[in-house]
C-alpha positions as CSV (number, residue, x, y, z in Angstrom):
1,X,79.4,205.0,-102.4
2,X,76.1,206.9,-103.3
3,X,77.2,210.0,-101.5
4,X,80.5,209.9,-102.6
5,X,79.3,209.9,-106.0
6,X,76.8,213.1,-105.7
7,X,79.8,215.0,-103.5
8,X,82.6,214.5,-105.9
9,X,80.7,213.6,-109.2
10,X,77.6,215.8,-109.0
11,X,75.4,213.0,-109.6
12,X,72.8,211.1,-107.7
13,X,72.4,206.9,-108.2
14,X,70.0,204.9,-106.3
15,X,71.6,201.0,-105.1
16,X,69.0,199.7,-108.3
17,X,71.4,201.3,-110.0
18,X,75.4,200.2,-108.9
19,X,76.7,196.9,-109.2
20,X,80.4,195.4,-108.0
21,X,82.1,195.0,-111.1
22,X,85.2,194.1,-109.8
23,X,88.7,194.1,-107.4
24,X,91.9,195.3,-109.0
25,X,95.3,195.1,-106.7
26,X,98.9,196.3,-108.3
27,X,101.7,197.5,-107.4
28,X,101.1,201.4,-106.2
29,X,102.7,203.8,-108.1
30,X,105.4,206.0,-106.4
31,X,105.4,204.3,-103.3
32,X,107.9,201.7,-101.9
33,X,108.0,197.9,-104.1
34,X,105.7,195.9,-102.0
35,X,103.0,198.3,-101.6
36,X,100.2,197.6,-103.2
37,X,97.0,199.3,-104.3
38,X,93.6,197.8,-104.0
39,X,91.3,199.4,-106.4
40,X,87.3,197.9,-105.9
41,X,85.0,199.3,-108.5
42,X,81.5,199.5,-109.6
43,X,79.4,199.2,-112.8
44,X,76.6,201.8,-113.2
45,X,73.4,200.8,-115.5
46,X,71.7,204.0,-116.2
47,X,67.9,204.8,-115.8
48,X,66.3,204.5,-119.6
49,X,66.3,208.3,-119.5
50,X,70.4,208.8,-118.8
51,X,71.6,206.1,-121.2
52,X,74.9,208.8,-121.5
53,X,76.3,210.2,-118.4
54,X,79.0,212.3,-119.9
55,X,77.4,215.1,-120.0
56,X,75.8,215.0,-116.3
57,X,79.0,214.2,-114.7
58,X,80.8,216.9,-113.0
59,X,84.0,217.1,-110.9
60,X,84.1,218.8,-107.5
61,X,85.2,218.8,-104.0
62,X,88.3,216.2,-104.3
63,X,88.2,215.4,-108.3
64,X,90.9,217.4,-109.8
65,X,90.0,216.4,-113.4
66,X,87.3,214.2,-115.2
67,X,87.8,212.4,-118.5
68,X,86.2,209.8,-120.3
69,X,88.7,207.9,-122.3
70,X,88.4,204.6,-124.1
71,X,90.3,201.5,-124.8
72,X,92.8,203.3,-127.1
73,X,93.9,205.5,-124.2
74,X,97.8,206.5,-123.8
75,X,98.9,203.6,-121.1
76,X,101.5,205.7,-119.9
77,X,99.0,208.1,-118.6
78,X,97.6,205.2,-116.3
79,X,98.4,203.4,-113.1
80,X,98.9,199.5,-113.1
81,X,95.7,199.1,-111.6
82,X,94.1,201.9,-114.4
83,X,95.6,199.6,-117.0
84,X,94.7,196.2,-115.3
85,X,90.8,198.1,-115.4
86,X,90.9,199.1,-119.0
87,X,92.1,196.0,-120.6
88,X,89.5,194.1,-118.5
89,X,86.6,196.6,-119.5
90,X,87.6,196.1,-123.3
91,X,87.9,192.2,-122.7
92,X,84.7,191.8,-121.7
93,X,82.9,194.2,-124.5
94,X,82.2,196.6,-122.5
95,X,84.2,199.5,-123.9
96,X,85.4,199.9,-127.6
């Protein structure tokens, strides 16, 4: 995950910094009924001195585009699992 991160994100984390946040499974979009997509994600907590990361991550290699969106977000622009993610990130607080 770490060197995913600094190859397709431009940005380097150490493990103090990732934790699991979750597992988010859905129907995947485009393919077949009955396949599914298992998405597993991770929180970061930034060092003291990086409290914002917008402006220190950067797409490359397999990222086609990188946007920070909130919970007002068009839905229709997001997956089931992309929804299922940002409804649980604004139930819990941690997105307005």
């Amino acid at each position: 995950l770490l060197r995913e991160c600094r190859e397709e994100l431009s940005i380097r984390l150490s493990e103090s910094q990732v934790h699991p946040y979750g597992t988010f499974e859905a129907q995947a979009y485009g393919k077949p009924e009955g396949t599914t997509v298992r998405m597993t994600c991770f929180r970061v907590v930034p060092r003291d001195v990086e409290l914002e990361y917008e402006g220190l991550v950067k797409a490359n290699e397999e990222v086609e585009e990188l946007k920070w969106i909130d919970s007002t977000f068009d839905r229709e622009k997001l997956t089931v699992t992309g929804i299922m993610i940002l409804e649980d990130l604004k139930e819990k607080g941690l997105i307005g």
